[in-house]
N, C-alpha and C positions, 0 to 999 in steps of 0.2 A: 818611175820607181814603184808606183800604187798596183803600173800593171803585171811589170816583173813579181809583187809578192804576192799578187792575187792569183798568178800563172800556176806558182806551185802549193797552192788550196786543194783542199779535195775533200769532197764528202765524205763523212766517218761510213758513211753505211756502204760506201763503194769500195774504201778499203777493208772493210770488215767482210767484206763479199768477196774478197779475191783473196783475204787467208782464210776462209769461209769459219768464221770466229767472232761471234758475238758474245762480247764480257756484261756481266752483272751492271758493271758504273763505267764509265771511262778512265781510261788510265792517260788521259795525255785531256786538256783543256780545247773545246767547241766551241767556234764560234755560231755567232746568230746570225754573221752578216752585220752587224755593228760595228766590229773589231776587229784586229788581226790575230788569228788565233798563234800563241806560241809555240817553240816547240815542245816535243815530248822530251819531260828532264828524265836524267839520270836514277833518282830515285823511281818515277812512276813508272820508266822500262823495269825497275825490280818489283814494283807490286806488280806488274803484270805478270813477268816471271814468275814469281811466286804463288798468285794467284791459279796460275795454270798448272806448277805440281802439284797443289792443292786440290784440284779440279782431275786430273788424271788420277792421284791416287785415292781419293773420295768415290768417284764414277765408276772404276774397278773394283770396291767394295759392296759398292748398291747394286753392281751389275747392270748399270745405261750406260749412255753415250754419254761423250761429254758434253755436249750438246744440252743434252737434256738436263743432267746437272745444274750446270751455268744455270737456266731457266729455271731453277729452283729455288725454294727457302736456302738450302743447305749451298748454292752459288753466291747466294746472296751473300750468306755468312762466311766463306771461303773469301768474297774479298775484303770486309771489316777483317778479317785475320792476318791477310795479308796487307792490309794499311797500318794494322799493329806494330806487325814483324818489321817493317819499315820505319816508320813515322815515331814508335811510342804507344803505348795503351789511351788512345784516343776514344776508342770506340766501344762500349759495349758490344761482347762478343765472347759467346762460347764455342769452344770446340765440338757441345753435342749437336750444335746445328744444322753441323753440317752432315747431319745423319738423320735426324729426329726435327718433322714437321712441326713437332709439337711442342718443341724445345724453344722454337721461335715463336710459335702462338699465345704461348704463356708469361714469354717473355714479355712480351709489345702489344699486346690485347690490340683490338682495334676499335676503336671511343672514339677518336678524335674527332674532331669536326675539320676537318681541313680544307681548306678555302687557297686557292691558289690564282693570285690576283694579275700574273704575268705569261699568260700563254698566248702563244702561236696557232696559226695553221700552218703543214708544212707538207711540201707536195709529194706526197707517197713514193713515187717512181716506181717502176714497172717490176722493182725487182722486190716490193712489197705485199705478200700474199696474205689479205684479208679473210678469214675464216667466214665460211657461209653466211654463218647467224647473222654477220653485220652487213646481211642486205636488208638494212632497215627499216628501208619504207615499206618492203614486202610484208616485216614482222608485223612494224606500226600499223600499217592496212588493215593486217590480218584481224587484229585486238583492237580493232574499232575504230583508229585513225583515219577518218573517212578522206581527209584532205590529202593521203595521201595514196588513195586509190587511183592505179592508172600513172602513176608517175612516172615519165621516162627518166631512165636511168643515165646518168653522164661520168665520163669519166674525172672529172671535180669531183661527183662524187664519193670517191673512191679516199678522196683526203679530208673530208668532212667525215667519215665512216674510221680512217683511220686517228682521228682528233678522237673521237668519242672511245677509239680501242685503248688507246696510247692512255689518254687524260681518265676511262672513268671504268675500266674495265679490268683495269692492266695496274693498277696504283686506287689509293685508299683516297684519291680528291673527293670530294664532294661538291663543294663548286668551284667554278676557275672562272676570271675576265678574258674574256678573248682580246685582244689586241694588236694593233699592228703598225705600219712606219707610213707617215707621209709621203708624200709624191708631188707633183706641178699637174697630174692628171691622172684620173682613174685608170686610164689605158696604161699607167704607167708603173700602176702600184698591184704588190704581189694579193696584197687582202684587203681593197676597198672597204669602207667604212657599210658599204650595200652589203659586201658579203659577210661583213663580223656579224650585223643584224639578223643575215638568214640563217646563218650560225645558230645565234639566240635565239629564232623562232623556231629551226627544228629540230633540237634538242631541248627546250623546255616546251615545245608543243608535243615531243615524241615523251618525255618523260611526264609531262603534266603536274610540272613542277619546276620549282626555276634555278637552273642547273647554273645558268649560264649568264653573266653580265659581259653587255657588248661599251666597246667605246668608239667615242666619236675621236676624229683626230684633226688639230689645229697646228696652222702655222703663221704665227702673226707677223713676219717678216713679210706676206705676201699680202699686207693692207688690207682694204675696202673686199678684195675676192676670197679672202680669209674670212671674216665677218659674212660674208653672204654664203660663203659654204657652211659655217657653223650654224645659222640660221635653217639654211634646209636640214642639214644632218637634226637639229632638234625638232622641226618641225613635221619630216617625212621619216625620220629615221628612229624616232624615241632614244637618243643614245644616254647614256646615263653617267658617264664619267669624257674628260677630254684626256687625249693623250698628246704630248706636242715634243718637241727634238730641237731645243735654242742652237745644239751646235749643228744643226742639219741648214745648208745654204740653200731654201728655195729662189726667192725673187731673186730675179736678175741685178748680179752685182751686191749681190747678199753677202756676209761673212755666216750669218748666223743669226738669233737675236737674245736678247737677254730678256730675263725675268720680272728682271726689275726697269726696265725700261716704258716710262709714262706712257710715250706715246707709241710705242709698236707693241707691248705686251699685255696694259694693264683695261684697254678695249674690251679685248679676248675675256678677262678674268670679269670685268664690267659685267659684258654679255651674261657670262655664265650664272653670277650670280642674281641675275633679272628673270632668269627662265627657269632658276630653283636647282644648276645643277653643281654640289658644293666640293666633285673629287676633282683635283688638276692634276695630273701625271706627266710628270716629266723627265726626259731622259738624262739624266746624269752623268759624267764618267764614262769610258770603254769608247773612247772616241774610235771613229772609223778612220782611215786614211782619206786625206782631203779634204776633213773636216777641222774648223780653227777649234786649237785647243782648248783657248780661254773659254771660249763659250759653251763647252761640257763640262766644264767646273763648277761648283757650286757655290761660287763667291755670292752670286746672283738672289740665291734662295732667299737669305734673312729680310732683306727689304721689303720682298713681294708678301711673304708671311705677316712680317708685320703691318703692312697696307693695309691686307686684305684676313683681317683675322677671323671672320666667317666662312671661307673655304679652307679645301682640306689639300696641303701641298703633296702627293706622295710621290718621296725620288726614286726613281728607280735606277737598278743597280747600286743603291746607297752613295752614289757622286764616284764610286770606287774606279780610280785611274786603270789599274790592271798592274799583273804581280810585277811585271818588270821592275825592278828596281825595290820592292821591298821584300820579296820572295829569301833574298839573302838574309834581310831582318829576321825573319822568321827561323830560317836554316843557322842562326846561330844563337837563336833561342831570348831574342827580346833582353838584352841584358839591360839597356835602359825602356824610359815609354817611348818609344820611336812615334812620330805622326806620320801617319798614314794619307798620302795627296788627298787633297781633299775632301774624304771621310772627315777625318779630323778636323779639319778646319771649321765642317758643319758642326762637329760634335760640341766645338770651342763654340761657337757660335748659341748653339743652343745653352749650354752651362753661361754662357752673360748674357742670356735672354730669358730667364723662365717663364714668362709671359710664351714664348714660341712655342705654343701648343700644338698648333697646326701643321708641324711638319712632322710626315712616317717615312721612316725609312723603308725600303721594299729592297729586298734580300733578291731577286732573280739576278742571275748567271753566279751573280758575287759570290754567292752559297758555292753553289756547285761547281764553280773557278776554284777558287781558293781553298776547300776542304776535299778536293784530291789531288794539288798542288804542293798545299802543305797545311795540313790541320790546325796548328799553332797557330799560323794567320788566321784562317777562317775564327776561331774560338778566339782570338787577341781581338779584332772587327766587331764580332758580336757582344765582347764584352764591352770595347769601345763603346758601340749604337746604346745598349741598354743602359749601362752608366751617364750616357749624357742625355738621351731622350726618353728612358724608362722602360718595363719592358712591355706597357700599352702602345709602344707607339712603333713598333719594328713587324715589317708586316712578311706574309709569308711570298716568296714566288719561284719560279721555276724558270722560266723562259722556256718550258717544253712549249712545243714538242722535239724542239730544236735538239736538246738531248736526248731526247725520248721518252719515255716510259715516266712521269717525277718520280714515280716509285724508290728508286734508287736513290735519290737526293729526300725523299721522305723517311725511307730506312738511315740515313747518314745521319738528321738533324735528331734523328727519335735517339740516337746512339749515340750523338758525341756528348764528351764529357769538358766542360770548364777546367783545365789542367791547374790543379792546386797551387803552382807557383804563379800564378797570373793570379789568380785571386789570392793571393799573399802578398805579391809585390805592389798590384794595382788598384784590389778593391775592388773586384770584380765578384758579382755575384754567382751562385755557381747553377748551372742551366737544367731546376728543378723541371720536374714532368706540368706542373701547371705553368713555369715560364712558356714551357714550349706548347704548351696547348692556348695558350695565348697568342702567342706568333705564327703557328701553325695554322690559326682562323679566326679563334674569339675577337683578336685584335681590328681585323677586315669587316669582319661583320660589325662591329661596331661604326666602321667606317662608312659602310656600307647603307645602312641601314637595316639587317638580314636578323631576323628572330630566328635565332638559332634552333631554340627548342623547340618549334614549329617546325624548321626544315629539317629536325633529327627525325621528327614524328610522322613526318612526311616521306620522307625519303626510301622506307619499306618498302611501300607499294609500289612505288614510281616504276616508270617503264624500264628506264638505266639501272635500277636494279634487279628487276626480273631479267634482264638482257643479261645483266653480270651474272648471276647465276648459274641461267641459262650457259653463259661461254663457260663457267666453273667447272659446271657439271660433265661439259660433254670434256674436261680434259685437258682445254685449251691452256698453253703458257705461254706468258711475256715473250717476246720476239729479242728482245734487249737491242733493237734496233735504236742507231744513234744518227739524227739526219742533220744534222748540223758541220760546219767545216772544222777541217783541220790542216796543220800544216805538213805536207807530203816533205 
């Protein structure tokens, strides 16, 4: 069955390549390789339509391509229009936008500090064309980076060049976690915990500044050789948070493992706290095929939280099962409080624990699943997480570059609005500009340890922004390339 559904998968960027059409956001939900990605509903085949008369009769008045449109402020706003036209008045969004650079500039100023705790590396493929400037090491050599005199060039790094276009060129990030998925062996795994490190050494060596938080990654189902790999990773590797997957079956004859389990999980967290490092991530929710369910659920969390009330639990994906099955809640408009798998259950969990400080919820795919699926949801979830764990503690992420560009899911969270009937029937707070500059980074950084005002005052001069600039100036636009899967 796993291989029949995986047969008809397909990269968004190769079907995007064969109607040679690349949209603003996605109109149909991308997998990471976690999940099975769904199909494209009914409604998002009409924002796409929509999107696209928008985009012909916009591009006809400017006098471009449609092409070039799309890769604009005014594409951007042609699809908040068309999620409108669809969906409901979800989104801030004017019609001058889509005309007037400046209509959006003034609208959205760009302040934020945004921190984006769930990214990828994702392998370029041959049919992604890097603009000059980002031969890096050339630049970096050039402006005094002596270590990177003489460097032979590889074609890896071609997706290490395209991380830095996607995450910090291309969208308003300012810092991101690199991350990535366990394995039984390095030969095995797409982004070794070696390569997130050289990640973070050449982008905060090349920016001189620290752009970039690497993670180690654990799997305490595989005992004693778990432990002694989390030892070298802290040891040779400096890594600064652990990322780990309970529903993920390494050891042989594994189901998975759990959280709260004494002796296979609470070793791991033992460790961690002996060697000073206090973030655990873990993967929640969006179970893969041939992965046990139970064990991506987040029944697990409260126990380990309360053991261990000096580290920081952050779930990622927010435990969120995937729309299947509540997609319909949403599409007929929440008439009661439905619970959401799992979400919910943490959210309960936390409301008869205030003491459970330690758990943040992390937003990556969930965001960007559900707020082009169907907005209602996405804003019903958000107001959920902040109502039960506050709005310190809901953190920001992406899972780019998997979608691409976050840009698109940054313009989405700046613009949606908390629909009045949800905070009328639920008590939902409504999703002010410092909510979201809170979730957006303050929150992370806090997490983190990250002196924000320090890295605003920094960040000027740094080399990734001389580099952005640089791509600004000469012309350069968003690619709105999406490398993530989808279902053919």
């Amino acid at each position: 069955m796993k291989r029949r559904i995986q047969k008809q998968w397909k990269r968004k960027c190769d079907a995007d390549a064969e109607l040679n059409l690349n949209l603003p956001l996605p109109t149909q939900v991308i997998s990471n390789e976690e999940f099975a990605p769904p199909h494209q509903t009914l409604k998002q085949k009409l924002v796409e339509h929509r999107l696209l008369e928008l985009a012909d009769r916009s591009s006809k008045r400017l006098n471009i391509s449609r092409r070039s449109f799309l890769a604009s402020t005014g594409g951007m706003a042609a699809a908040f229009l068309a999620m409108n036209s669809v969906f409901g008045n979800f989104f801030k969004v004017e019609a001058a936008e889509l005309f007037e650079v400046d209509a959006t500039q003034e609208k959205f100023p760009k302040k934020e500090f945004i921190f984006d705790i769930h990214t990828h590396h994702v392998a370029a493929g041959k049919q992604i064309t890097v603009p000059p400037l980002l031969r890096y090491r050339d630049a970096g050599a050039a402006w005094g980076n002596k270590a990177l005199v003489g460097r032979e060039h590889k074609w890896q790094d071609l997706y290490l060049a395209n991380y830095i276009k996607e995450m910090f060129l291309d969208s308003d990030t300012v810092m991101a976690v690199i991350t990535g998925l366990p394995a039984k062996t390095d030969a095995d795994n797409v982004l070794p915990p070696a390569e997130m490190i050289e990640t973070r050494a050449e982008i905060n060596g090349l920016a001189k500044s620290r752009r970039i938080i690497a993670h180690g990654l654990f799997s305490p189902d595989l005992g004693r050789r778990d432990m002694e790999e989390m030892q070298r990773q802290h040891e040779r590797l400096k890594v600064e948070a652990w990322k780990g997957y309970p529903g993920q079956p390494l050891a042989d004859g594994s189901v998975g493992w759990w959280m709260d389990d004494e002796k296979v999980a609470y070793p791991a967290y033992e460790y961690s706290r002996k060697i000073g490092i206090k973030n655990i991530c873990v993967h929640k929710g969006l179970p893969l095929p041939g992965w046990d369910l139970e064990h991506s659920s987040t029944r697990d969390v409260p126990k380990a939280a309360r053991d261990f009330p000096d580290l920081n639990f952050l779930i990622y994906h927010a435990g969120f099962r995937g729309v299947a099955g509540v997609r319909e809640l949403a599409a007929a408009g929440f008439k009661t409080r439905p619970a959401i798998p799992w979400v919910s259950d943490l959210c309960e969990a936390r409301k008869r624990d205030p003491k459970m400080t330690n758990v943040y919820m992390d937003l990556g795919t969930t965001f960007g699943m559900t707020v082009i699926t169907e907005p209602l949801l996405c804003a019903y979830l958000l107001g959920l997480m902040i109502d039960a764990f506050g709005e310190d503690h809901v953190l920001w992420g992406t899972d780019s570059i998997w979608w691409g560009s976050p840009q698109w899911q940054i313009e989405a969270f700046r613009r949606l609005q908390m629909p009045e009937d949800l905070m009328k029937r639920f008590g939902f707070k409504p999703l002010t500009d410092r909510v979201k500059e809170k979730i957006l980074g303050l929150n992370s950084a806090r997490v983190y340890g990250v002196d924000v005002k320090a890295k605003m005052n920094a960040i000027p001069s740094d080399y990734v922004t001389r580099l952005k600039e640089k791509y600004r100036a000469e012309g350069a636009q968003p690619s709105n390339t999406q490398y993530g899967w989808i279902l053919g």
